[in-house]
N, C-alpha and C positions, 0 to 999 in steps of 0.2 A: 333607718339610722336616726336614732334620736339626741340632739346638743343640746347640752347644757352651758348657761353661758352665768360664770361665776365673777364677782365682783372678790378682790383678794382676803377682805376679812371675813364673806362669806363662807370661802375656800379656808381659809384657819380655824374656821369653826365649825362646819359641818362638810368636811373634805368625805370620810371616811362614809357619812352616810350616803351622799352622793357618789361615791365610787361603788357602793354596796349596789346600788339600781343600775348600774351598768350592765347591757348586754351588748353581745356580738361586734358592731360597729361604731357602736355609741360612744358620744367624746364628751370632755369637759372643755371648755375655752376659757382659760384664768383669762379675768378684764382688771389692768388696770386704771382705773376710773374710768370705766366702762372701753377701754382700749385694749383689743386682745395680745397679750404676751405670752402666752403660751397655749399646749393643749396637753390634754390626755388622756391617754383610750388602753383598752385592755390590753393584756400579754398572751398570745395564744398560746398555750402549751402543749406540747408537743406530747400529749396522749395520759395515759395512765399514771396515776401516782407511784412512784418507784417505793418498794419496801426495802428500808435498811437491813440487812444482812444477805444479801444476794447471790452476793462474791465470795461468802462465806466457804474455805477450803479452795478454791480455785486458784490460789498464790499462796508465796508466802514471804516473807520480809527476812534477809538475812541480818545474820547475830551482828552484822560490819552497819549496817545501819544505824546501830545506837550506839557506835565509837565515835568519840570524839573527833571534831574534825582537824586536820593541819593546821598550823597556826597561822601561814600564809593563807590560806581560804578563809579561815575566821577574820585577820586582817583586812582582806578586804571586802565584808561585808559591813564593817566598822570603820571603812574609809582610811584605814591607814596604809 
């Protein structure tokens, strides 16, 4: 596990190249004035890049979907 330990205007300007060398367990420690306030470490994902169209034909959306809604339900998502 390799830390990295960033001072904040380091982190505002070269954040994205320092997250590019990231692997596995590896963290950043934002420092402000060399005091850590934060961290940040990868996102694991949970496998395979998913391709859009997948679902394609396995549902279908009825014609009531793109009716207008009640005027009470529309009220109250406009708070009144």
């Amino acid at each position: 596990m390799k830390t990295i330990r960033l001072n904040m205007h380091d982190a505002k300007t070269h954040l994205s190249r320092h997250l590019a060398g990231l692997e596995g367990d590896d963290r950043i420690i934002l420092c402000n004035r060399n005091r850590p306030v934060a961290e940040v470490r990868l996102i694991r994902s949970g496998g395979k890049r998913r391709r859009p169209g997948l679902a394609k034909g396995a549902f279908s959306v009825p014609q009531a979907f793109f009716e207008h809604l009640p005027e009470e339900i529309v009220s109250g998502f406009e708070g009144g």
